[in-house]
N, C-alpha and C positions, 0 to 999 in steps of 0.2 A: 894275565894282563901285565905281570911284571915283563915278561918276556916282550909283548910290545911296544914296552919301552926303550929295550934294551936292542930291539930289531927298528925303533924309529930312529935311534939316537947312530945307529951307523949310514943312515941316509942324511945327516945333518951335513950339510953343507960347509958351514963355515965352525970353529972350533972358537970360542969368544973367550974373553977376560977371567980369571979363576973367580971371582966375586962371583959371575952368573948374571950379572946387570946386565950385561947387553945380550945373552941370551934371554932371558925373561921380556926384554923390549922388543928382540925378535918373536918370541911367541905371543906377544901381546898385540903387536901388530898384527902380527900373520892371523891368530882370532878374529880379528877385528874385520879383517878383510874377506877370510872364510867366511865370517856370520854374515856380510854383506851378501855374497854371492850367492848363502843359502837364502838370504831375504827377498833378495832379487828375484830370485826364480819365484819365488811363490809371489812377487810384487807381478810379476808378467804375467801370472793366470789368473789373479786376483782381477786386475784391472784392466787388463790389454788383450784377454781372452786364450791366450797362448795356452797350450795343452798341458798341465803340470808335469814336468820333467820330474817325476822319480826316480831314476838311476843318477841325475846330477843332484838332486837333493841330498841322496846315500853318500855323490862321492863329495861333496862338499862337506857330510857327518865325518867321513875319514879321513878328508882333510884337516878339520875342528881339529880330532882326536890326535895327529899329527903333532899339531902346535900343542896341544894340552901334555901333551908324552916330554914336550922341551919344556916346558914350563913345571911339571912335576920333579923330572929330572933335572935341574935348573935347583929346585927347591929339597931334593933330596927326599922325596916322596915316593908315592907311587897312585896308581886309582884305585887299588882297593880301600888301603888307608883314609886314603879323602874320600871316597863315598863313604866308607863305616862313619865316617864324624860326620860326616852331613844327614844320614838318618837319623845317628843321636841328637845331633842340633834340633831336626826337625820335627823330632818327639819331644824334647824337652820344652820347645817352642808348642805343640799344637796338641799333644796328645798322640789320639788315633784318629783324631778326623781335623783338617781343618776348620777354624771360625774366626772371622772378624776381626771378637774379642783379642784374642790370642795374639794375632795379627797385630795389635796395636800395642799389646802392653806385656811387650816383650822381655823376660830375663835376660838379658848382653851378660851380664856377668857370668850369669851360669854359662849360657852356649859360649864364651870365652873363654869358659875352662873345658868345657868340652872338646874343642875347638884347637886348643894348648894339650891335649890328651892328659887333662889332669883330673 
């Protein structure tokens, strides 16, 4: 997956400010607008009857993963990294099963540190 980063990041278009703000607002938007388009489609066969377009669901998922790659990259990450912290968060938060409880009375501090790879 690191390599998809490093193969999204020579399709980027535009080269932004060293800070990475306005790459991050470019990936933030660009999310924003993918997750519409995948909404949409499933908003047309939800309601309007239209046949579920699954190959434009897929490519709207590789669009997502597009902007996700600028915004990792942006942050000096990668997705293996941030997925590993997000199953840690997500055990520290729930266990092995989710509940409710859990749900509501949540440790921040701990997944904080998780979170901070501490």
């Amino acid at each position: 997956m690191k390599d998809y980063i490093q193969n999204a990041m020579k399709t980027e278009s535009i080269h932004f400010d060293a800070t990475g703000k306005e790459r991050l607002l470019h990936a933030g938007i660009g999310l924003a607008t993918e997750t519409g388009e995948f909404l949409d489609a499933i908003k047309k066969s939800v309601f309007y009857g239209k046949e579920l377009d699954r190959v434009n669901l897929k490519e709207e998922l590789g669009d997502i993963l597009w902007y996700l790659a600028i915004a990792m990259d942006a942050l000096g990450t990668d997705f293996e990294t941030e997925m590993e912290k997000n199953i840690q968060k997500l055990k520290a938060r729930y266990g092995e099963a989710f509940s409710q409880d859990s749900a509501e009375h949540r440790d921040l501090e701990k997944e904080r540190k998780i979170l901070e790879g501490k």
